[in-house]
C-alpha atoms as one frame of an Amber mdcrd trajectory, in Angstrom:
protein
   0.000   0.000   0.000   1.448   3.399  -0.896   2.323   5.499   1.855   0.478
   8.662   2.213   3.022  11.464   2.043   2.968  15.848   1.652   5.697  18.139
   0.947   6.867  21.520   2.424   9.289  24.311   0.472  10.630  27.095   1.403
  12.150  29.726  -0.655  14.675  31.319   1.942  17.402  33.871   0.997  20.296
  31.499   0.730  18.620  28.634  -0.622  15.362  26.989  -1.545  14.447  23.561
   0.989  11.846  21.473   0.345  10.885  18.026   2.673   8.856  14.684   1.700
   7.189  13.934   4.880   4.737  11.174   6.076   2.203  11.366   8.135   3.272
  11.567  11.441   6.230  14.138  10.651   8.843  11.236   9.636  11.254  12.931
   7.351  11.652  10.804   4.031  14.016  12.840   1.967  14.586  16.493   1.034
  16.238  18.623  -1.832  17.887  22.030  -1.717  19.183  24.602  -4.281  21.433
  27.482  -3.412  21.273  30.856  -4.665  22.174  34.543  -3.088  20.368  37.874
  -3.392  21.814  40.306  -5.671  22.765  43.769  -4.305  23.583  46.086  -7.271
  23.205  49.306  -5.604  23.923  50.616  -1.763  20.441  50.066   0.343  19.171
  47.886  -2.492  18.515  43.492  -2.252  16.899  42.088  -4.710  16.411  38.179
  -6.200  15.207  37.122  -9.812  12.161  35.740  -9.613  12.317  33.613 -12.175
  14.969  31.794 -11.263  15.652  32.061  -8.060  11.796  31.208  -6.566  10.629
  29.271  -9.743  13.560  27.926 -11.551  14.518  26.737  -7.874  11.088  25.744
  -6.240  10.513  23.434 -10.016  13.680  21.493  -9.063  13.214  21.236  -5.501
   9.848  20.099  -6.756  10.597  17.381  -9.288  13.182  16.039  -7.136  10.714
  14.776  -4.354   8.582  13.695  -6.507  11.244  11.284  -8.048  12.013   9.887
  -5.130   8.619  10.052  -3.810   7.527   7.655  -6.657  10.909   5.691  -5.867
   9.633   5.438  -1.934   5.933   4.610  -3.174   4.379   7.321  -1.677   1.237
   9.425  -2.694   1.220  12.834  -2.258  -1.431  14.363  -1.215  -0.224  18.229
  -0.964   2.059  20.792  -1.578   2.542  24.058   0.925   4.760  26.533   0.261
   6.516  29.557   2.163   9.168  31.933   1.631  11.308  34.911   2.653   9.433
  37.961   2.813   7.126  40.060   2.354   9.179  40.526  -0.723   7.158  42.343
  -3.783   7.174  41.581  -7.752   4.765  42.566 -10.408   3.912  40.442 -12.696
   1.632  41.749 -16.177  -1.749  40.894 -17.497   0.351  38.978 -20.427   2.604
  36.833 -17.954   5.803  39.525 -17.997   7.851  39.829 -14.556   8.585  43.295
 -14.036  12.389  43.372 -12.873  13.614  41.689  -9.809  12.287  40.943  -6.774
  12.886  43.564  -3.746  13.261  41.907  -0.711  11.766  42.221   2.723  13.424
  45.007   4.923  16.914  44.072   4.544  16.162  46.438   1.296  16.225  50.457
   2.627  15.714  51.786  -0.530  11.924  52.835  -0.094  12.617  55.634   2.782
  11.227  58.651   0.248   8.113  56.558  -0.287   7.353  55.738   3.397   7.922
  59.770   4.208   4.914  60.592   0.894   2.781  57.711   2.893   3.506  59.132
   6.472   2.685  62.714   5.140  -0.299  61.776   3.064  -1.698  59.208   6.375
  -0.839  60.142   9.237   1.263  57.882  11.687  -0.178  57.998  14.139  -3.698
  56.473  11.676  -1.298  54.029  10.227  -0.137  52.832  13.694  -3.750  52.355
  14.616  -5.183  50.942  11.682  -2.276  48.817  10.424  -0.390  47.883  13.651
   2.950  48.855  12.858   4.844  52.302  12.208   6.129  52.635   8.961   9.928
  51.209   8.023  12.131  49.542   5.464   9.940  46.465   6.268   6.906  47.618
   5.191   5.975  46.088   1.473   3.430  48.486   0.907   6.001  50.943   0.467
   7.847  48.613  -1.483   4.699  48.480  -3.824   4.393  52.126  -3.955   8.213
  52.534  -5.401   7.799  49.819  -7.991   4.312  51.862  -9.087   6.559  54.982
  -9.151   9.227  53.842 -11.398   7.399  52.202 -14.186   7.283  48.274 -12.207
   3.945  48.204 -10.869   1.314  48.988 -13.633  -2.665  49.193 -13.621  -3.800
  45.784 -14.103  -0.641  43.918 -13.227  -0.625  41.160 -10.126   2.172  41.228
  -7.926   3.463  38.380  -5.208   5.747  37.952  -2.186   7.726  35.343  -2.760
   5.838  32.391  -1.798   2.448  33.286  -3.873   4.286  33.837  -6.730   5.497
  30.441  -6.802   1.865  28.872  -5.944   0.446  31.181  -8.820   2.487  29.078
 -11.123   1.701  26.082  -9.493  -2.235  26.859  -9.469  -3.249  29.866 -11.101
  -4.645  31.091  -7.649  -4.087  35.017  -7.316  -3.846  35.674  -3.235  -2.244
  36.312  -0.545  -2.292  34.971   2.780  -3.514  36.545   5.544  -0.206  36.904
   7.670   1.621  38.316   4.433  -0.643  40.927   3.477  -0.585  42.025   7.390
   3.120  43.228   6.634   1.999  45.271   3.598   1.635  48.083   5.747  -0.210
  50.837   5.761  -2.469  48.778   2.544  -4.186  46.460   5.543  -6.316  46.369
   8.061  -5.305  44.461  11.370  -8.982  45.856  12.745 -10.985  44.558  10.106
  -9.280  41.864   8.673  -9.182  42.984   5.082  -7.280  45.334   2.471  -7.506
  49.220   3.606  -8.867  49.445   0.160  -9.526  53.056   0.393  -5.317  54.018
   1.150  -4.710  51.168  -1.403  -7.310  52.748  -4.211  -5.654  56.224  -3.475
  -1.407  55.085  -3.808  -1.848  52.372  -6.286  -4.690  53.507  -8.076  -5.983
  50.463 -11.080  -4.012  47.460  -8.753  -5.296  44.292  -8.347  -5.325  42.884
  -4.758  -5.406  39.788  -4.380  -7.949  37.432  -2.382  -6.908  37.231   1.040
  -6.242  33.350   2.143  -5.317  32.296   5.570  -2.030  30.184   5.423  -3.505
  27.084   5.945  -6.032  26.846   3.365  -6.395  24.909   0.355  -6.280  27.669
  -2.722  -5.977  25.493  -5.502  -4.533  22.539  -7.375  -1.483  21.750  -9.762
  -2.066  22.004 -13.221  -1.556  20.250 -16.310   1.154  22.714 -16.914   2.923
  22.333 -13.916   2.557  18.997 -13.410   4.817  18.810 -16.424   7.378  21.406
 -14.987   7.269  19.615 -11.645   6.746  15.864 -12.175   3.823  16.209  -9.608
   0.071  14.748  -9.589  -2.083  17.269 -11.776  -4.828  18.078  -8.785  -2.562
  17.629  -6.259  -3.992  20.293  -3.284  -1.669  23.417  -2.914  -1.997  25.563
   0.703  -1.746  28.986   0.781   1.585  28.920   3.072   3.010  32.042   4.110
   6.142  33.574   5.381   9.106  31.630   6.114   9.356  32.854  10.033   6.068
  32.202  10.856   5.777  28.802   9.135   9.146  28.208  10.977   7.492  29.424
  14.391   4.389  26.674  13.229   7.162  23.859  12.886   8.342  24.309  16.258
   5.270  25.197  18.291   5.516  28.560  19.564   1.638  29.377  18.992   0.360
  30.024  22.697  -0.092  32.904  24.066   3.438  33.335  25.973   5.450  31.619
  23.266   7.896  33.230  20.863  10.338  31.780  18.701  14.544  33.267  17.968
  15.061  32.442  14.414  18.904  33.344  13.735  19.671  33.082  10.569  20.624
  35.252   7.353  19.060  37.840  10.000  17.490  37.205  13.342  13.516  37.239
  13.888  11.915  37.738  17.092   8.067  36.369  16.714   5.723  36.301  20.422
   2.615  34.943  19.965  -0.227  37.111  21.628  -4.090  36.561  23.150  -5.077
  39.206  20.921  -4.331  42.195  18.760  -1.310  44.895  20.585   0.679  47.246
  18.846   3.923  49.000  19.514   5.839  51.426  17.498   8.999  49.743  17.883
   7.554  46.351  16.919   5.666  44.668  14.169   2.022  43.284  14.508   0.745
  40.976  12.602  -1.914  38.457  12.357  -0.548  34.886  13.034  -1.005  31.610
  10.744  -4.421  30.593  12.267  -7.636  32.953  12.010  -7.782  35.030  15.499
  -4.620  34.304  15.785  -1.540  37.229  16.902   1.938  37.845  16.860   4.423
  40.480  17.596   7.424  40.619  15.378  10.988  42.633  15.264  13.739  41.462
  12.607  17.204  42.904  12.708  18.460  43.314   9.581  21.890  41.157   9.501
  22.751  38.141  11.967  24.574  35.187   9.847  25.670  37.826   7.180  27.409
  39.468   9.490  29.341  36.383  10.671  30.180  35.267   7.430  31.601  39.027
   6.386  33.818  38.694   9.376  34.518  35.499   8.358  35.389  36.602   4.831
  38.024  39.079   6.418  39.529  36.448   8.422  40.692  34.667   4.858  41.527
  31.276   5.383  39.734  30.502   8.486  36.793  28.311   9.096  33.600  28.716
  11.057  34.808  26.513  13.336  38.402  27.865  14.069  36.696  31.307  14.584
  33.893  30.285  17.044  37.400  28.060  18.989  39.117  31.619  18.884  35.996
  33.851  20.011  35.491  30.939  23.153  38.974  31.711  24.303  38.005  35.445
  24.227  36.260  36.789  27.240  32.533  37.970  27.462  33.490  41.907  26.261
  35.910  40.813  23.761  38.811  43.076  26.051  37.028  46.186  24.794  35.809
  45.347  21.945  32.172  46.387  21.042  30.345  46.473  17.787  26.554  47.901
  16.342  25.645  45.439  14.138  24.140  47.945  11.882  26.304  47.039   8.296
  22.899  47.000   6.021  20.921  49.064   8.101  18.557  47.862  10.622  15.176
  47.123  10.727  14.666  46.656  14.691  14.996  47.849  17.154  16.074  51.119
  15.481  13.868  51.450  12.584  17.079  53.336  10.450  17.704  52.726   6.999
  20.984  55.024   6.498  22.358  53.204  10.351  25.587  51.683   9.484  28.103
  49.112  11.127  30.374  50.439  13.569  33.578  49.110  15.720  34.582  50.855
  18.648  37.328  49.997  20.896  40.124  48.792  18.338  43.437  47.772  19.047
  46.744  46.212  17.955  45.919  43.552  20.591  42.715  42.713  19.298  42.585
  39.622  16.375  40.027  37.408  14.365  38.592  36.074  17.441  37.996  39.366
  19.406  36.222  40.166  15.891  34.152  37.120  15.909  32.905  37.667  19.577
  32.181  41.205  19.526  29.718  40.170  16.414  28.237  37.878  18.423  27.382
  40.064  21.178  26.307  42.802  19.255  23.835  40.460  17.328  22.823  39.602
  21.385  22.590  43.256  22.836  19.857  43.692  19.811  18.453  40.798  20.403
  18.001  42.530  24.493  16.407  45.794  22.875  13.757  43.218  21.063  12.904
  41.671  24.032  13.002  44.753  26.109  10.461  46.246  23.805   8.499  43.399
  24.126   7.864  43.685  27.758   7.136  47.433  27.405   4.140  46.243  24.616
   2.826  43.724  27.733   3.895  40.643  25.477   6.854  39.638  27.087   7.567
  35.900  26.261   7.850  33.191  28.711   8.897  30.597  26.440  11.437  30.788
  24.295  12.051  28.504  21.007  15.996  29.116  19.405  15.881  27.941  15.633
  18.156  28.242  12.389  21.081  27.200  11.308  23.315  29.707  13.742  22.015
  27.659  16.574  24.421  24.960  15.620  28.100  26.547  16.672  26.599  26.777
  19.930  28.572  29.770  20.764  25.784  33.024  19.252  22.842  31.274  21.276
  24.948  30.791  24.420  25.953  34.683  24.064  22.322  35.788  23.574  21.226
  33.557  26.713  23.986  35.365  28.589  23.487  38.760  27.168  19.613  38.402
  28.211  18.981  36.190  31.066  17.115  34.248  29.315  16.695  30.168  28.554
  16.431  28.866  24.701  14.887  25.581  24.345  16.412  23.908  21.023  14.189
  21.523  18.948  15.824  17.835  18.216  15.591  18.336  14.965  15.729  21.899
  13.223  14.494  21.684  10.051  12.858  25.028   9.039  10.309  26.379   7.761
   9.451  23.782   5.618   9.080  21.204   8.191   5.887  23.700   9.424   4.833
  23.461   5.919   4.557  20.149   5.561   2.857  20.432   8.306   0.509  22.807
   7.474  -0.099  20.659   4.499  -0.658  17.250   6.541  -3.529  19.097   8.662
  -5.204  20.353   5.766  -5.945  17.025   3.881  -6.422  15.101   6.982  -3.102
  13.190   8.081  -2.512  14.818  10.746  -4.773  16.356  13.953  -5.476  20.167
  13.625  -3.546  20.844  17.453  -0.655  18.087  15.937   2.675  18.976  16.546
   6.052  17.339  15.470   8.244  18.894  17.259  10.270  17.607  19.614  12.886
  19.577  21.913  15.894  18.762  23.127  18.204  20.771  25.230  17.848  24.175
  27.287  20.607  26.751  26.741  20.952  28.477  29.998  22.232  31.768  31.002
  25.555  31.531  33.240  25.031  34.590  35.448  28.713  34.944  36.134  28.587
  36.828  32.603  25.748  38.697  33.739  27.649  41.683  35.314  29.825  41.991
  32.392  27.144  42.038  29.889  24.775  44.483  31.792  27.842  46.696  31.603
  28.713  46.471  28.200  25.165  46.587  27.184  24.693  50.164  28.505  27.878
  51.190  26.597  25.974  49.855  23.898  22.345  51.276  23.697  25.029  54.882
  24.120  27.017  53.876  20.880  24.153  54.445  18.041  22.954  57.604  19.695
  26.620  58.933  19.618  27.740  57.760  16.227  24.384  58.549  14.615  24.871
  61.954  12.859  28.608  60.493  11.622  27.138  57.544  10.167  24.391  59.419
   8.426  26.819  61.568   7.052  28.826  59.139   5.661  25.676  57.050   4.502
  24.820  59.870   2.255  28.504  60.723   1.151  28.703  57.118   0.198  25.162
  57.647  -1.941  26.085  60.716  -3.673  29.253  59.052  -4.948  27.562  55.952
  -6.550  25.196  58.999  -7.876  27.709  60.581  -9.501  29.154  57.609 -10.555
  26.628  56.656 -12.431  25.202  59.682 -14.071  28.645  59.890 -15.513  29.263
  59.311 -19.214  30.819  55.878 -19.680  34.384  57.441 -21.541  34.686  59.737
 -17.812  34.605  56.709 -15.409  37.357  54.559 -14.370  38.074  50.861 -15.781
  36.880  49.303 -12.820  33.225  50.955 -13.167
């Protein structure tokens, strides 16, 4: 007898996953593809569509079902997430419209967000829509594409997830908890598109049906049951984004709960008893209807490991984090904003840059590594902090991602906070909540079913408490005293590439 089976993919930004699960969770294979986003211009992250979320997801795609049919297994549906809320248009006739812009890790939209502030209010958007206006906000991300000729009446557009399903199904939509971060263009009150702010910014748009992530919203077609070597009717979900099908997979739900996703970037998501707002914070709906969350994302994490990394030529992860253990909590002086492509939270500053204070000839590629780590852990302490001041401070905390398998950032973070990090057995991603997601929505699994499993508490060893409480002061200080210098030198920096390019080809130099 064939053995009932359902996969979850995930677009992320370093590389599409997708999982071939059973019924009860039981992982029977899984396929990745690597890519990287492209950043062509300072402020700017973008993806191609096409290939990266398509091109990838197809291959993903027709490898499980290969081995699926190898395994003898049926399956029975499809969910899909991905990074976001990322925004492309797509035309009446099937044309993408440029890349992809990413979620907030792309600053470029900061003259947009001032004409929506002006032309709103606020202090309306922060009561209608939940969240204050920033780099993460896709509805500003919208607006710029409809500004420079990318976003046309009568064109569709997609985070990245959708666009993907769209392809699979034909189903225009977006899911609930996506369209929540398409600030100021929905309505965490109602439930529904602020169609009014919508009609008056991006005037002749389609919006898409609103879907909540676990719903069925269509089926594979002929078409891509060719591309994809999948059953034509095969159920598709809705899915949604990668975090909070990540925060699904591991169980942080209750009211209490929040999950630490460190990754590319870290993600702070606290699951709520009902709608809150804070300025400094993100709110959202969650995956189920009725559901909450509050969110803050800072805006590098594992990118900023792997740049020092990359200075450190010829060193591995793992002779780093050796180095940085020998080092002790402080990093003799060292102390580092972790600002290098802007931050998202918990300052909301698009032109806030990386800074490294307390240099010397004594300090070396471990010092470095360290003081990355704790900067990525003081932010992590303005999150939370900010989370108690909304009333939502968590009481459960669930560590995920690939940086929680050094050991060394979570351990930091625990330290740094005070805090204990339960770590799931097996840390799959986002995927795994898809496929979960997926198995609940045809059946095979219970609607309150979870898979996950955890299996170790990372403590906080007060001895670095002291230390860190210090340090942390010097800290919050540092980005209200380098501010006006950074800023400076953000916009020296942009006026160059200006000039740069607005210069004839014959007057710039080889290298341009």
């Amino acid at each position: 007898m064939a053995r009932r089976a359902v996969i979850g993919l995930d677009i992320g930004t370093g590389s599409t996953k997708a999982v071939l699960t059973d019924a009860g969770g039981e992982i029977l294979t899984t396929a990745v593809r690597h890519h990287a986003m492209s950043m062509p211009h300072p402020a700017w992250a973008e993806m191609d569509a096409e290939r990266d979320w398509w091109g990838d997801a197809v291959a993903c795609l027709r490898e499980l079902a290969t081995a699926g049919a190898d395994l003898d297994c049926t399956i029975e549906a499809v969910c899909v997430s991905g990074l976001g809320p990322a925004v492309v248009a797509e035309s009446a006739t099937g044309h993408v419209r440029g890349p992809a812009i990413l979620y907030g890790v792309d600053t470029r939209t900061g003259e947009q967000i001032e004409q929506l502030n002006r032309g709103l209010g606020p202090a309306r958007i922060l009561e209608r829509g939940g969240t204050a206006l920033s780099s993460q906000a896709a509805g500003a991300k919208l607006l710029w594409l409809a500004q420079h000729g990318a976003l046309e009446p009568g064109d569709r557009f997609f985070s990245s997830h959708t666009f993907v399903t769209w392809r699979l199904t034909g189903a225009y939509y977006l899911d609930h908890q996506t369209a929540s971060q398409f600030d100021p263009f929905y309505d965490m009150r109602t439930g529904a598109w602020a169609d009014d702010w919508a009609g008056r910014f991006l005037p002749g748009c389609e919006l898409p049906q609103l879907r909540w992530p676990g719903e069925i919203v269509g089926e594979i077609s002929a078409a891509s049951a060719a591309s994809t070597g999948l059953v034509a009717g095969t159920p598709v979900l809705a899915g949604t984004i990668d975090a909070w099908a990540e925060a699904y997979s591991v169980g942080t739900t209750s009211p209490g709960d929040a999950m630490l996703m460190y990754g590319s970037t870290v993600l702070a998501i606290s699951s709520l008893a009902g709608f809150r707002s804070h300025p400094g914070l993100w709110a959202t709906t969650g995956i189920t209807p009725g559901s909450h969350t509050l969110a803050a994302g800072m805006s590098t994490s594992g990118s900023l490991m792997s740049w020092i990394r990359d200075l450190c030529s010829g060193q591995s992860y793992e002779d780093l984090i050796e180095q940085a253990r020998a080092v002790p909590p402080g990093s003799d002086g060292l102390l580092m904003l972790p600002y290098f492509a802007g931050e998202r939270a918990p300052v909301s500053d698009p032109k806030a840059r990386g800074v490294i204070a307390g240099l010397t000839l004594g300090h070396g590629p471990g010092h470095l590594f360290r003081a990355g780590y704790e900067s990525i852990a003081f932010g992590v302490r303005q999150i939370l902090n900010l989370l108690g001041e909304a009333g939502a401070a968590p009481t459960r905390i669930v560590a995920v991602g690939g940086g929680t398998q050094g050991g060394l950032g979570p351990q930091i973070v625990s330290d740094v906070c005070g805090v204990e990090q339960h770590v799931p057995r097996t840390v799959i991603g986002a995927s795994y909540g898809d496929a979960l997601l997926a198995a609940q929505a045809v059946g095979l699994a219970g609607a309150d079913e979870n898979w996950c499993s955890l299996d170790r508490i990372i403590a906080p060893d007060p001895g670095h408490r002291a230390d860190y409480d210090e340090l942390y002061a010097n800290y919050s200080r540092l980005y209200a005293a380098t501010r006006p210098i950074v800023h400076d030198l953000a916009d020296f920096a942009a006026a160059r590439e200006s000039s740069a390019e607005t210069r004839p080809p014959s007057a710039r130099p080889p290298s341009e």
